[in-house]
C-alpha positions, 0 to 999 in steps of 0.5 A, spaced: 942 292 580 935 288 580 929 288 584 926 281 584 921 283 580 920 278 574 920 279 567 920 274 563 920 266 564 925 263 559 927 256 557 933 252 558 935 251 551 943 247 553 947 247 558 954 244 556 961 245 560 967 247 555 974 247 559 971 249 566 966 254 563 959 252 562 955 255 556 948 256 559 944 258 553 936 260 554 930 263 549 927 268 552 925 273 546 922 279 551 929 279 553 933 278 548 930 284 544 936 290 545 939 287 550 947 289 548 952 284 550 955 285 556 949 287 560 946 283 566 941 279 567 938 276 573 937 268 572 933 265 577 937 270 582 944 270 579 947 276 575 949 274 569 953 277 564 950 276 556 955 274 552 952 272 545 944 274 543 940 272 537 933 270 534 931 271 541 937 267 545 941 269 550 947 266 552 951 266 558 957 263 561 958 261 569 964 259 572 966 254 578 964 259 583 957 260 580 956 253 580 958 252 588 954 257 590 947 256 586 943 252 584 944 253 577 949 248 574 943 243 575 939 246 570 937 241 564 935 243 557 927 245 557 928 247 564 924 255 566 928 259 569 926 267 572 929 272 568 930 280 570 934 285 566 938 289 570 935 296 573 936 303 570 936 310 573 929 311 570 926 305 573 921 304 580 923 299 584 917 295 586 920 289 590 927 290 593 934 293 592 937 286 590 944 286 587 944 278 584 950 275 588 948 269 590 949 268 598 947 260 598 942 255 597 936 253 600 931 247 600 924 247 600 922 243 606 915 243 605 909 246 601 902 247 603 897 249 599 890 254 601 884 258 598 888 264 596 896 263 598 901 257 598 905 257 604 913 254 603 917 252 608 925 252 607 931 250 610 937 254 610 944 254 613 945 258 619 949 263 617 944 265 612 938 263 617 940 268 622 940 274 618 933 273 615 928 279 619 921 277 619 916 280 615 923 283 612 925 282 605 929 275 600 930 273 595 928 266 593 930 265 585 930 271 583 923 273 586 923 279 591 919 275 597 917 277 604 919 273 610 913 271 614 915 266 618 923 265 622 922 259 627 929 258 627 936 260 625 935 254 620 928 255 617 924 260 614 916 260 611 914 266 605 907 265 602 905 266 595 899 270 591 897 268 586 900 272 581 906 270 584 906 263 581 902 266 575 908 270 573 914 265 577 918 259 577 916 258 583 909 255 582 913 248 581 916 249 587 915 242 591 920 239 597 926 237 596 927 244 591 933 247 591 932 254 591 937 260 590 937 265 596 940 272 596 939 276 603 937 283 604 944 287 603 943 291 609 941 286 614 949 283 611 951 290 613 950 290 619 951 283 621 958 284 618 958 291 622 955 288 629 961 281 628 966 286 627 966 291 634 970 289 639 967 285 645 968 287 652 972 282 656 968 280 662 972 282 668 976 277 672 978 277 679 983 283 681 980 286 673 979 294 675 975 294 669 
């Protein structure tokens, strides 16, 4: 379990597929230190398990499903990505309850820029869209955000402080940007609760119901 508040900003060391798997290797120094194999951590969004870590390297290994599901099997060596430790027990949660599994993807529409806040507009598909409360929580690349703005089923806006891009990935965030979004996990319960009761059947001639 994480909360969408970055620790650290790693660095893409290599990225290279071996028999399906890819190996995906990060020097993240702050990370790295006592970290135990085994343990997860959230890169850009995406829980993941350390399978080797050394001199300041992490490594990990994603499978098909995490490829078709995020953005990171794009990923290039020198590339920065969002890193966040999993939470113990001792722990505030300062962003959100976030869990690391990956609902889809979104791009990033368009970016605007003013005194004080960046505001981006993304695009996402409507299954995922229609979950999205205004002022409710996302996560977008592992960074626990505000919805400020749902126009449609398929669009959302979040807007950005500056310690926000100080401290992010998403301080490169330019249109076009494939971005990693994890929705609230109550609003998923919900939904999930809401599409699986029954529907009353609209009454029909001679219906005594």
């Amino acid at each position: 379990m994480f909360t969408g508040i970055v620790q650290e900003l790693g660095t893409i060391e290599s990225l290279r597929r071996a028999r399906g798997v890819d190996q995906l290797t990060i020097h993240a120094p702050k990370t790295a230190a006592g970290i135990a194999l085994g343990e997860s951590v959230a890169v850009n969004g995406a829980c993941l398990s350390v399978t080797a870590a050394s001199r300041g390297q992490l490594a990990f290994e994603m499978i098909p499903q995490t490829r078709r599901l995020t953005s990171l099997g794009a990923l290039a060596a020198g590339d920065r990505v969002n890193l966040e430790r999993s939470l113990s027990l001792a722990d505030r949660l300062n962003g959100h309850v976030v869990l690391g599994h990956i609902d889809g993807t979104g791009t990033v529409a368009r970016r605007a820029d003013k005194a004080g806040e960046t505001r981006l507009d993304v695009r996402v598909d409507r299954k995922l869209g229609r979950l999205l409360v205004p002022k409710g929580p996302v996560t977008m690349d592992g960074v626990s955000l505000t919805v400020g703005e749902r126009p449609s089923d398929t669009s959302f806006s979040v807007f950005l402080i500056p310690e926000t891009l100080r401290r992010t990935t998403l301080s490169s965030c330019r249109a076009g940007r494939r971005v990693n979004i994890e929705i609230d996990y109550i609003a998923k319960l919900i939904a999930q609760f809401v599409d699986g009761v029954p529907r009353p059947r609209t009454p029909g001639r001679g219906s005594a119901w």
